[in-house]
Phi, psi and omega in degrees: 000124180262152182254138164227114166265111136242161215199107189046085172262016150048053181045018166310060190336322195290279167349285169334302180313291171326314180274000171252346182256339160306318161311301181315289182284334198277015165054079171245160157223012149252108230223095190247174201219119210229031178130112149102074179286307162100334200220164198253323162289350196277284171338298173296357167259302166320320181292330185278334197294319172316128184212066156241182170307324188204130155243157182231146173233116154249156164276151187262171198295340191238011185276344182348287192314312200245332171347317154272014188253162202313169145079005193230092170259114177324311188216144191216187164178137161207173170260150197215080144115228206248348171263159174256159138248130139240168210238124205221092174283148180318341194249120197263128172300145147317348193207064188296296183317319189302324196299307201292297186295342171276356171272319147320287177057214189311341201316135163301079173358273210306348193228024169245155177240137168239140169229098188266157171293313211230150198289174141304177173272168174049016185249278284114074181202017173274109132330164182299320195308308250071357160329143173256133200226359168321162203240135202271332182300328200268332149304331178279335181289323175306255180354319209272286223257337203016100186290197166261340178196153175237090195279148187188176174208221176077286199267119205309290215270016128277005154325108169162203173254104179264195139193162197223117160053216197283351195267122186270134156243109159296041180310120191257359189292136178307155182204174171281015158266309186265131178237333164181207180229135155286161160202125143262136171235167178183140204033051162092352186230163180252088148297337214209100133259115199234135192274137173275143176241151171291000000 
């Protein structure tokens, strides 16, 4: 199973283009879109633009605006072969971990991808101050449970690969460097992450 992680492409007509012919050629076949997209046209062409078996959308912090429109679901979850996704949007419940874990359910922790709009706390979540701006239910979850991997975006200048225990954690936000992250898995394990370059 090929992954294409994106995480704020902040209505970047150019970006878009890049990211549908990336699509195109790279034979993926899960797509998940993890946020602050800004504009319902720039969304709606990534979304008809996209042609895999399965894409997911949550909106990011900065999604207000589009928020109701088809295909931008706050929580989502689906299966893919033998893995779970679950789908975590910026507008946050009151009782998020329970949300997240019950999305979970039976899942062999080791065979989940969780994907948020916003990092873990200590995870790909520093700012230029050095601040940690990370959501701290989504580090316990980690800690608790180790998923196979945690896709996020929100903080720019934290783009890249961490990793805590068996859980590869992913900042995918996009840049004028960056168009996402690949993640490969096969039989059940995560082989391949690679950051796209622009």
């Amino acid at each position: 199973m090929k992954i294409f992680a994106l995480a704020d492409p902040h209505a970047n007509m150019k970006l878009l283009r890049e990211i549908l012919e990336e699509v195109e050629k790279g034979d993926y076949d899960v797509f998940v879109g993890l946020g602050d997209y800004m504009s319902k046209n720039f969304f709606s062409r990534l979304v008809t633009g996209i042609d895999v078996e399965k894409k997911s959308f949550i909106p990011g912090n900065r999604d207000y605006a589009i928020k109701r429109l088809p295909y931008l679901k706050n929580a989502d979850s689906f299966d893919f072969g033998e893995i779970r996704f679950v789908m975590i949007g910026s507008h946050h419940f009151p009782n998020l971990k329970e949300v997240i874990m019950e999305r979970i359910g039976e899942h062999d922790p080791s065979k989940v991808i969780i994907c948020s709009h916003e990092p873990p706390e200590r995870a790909r979540d520093e700012i230029h101050s050095g601040a940690r701006i990370g959501v701290p239910e989504f580090r316990e979850i980690i800690d608790e449970e180790q998923p196979m991997a945690w896709l996020c975006g929100h903080v720019h200048e934290a783009e890249g690969v961490s990793t805590i225990g068996n859980t590869k954690v992913v900042n995918a936000a996009a840049s004028h460097e960056t168009m996402g992250y690949k993640i490969v898995v096969e039989d059940g394990k995560l082989v391949e992450i690679e950051r796209l370059e622009r």
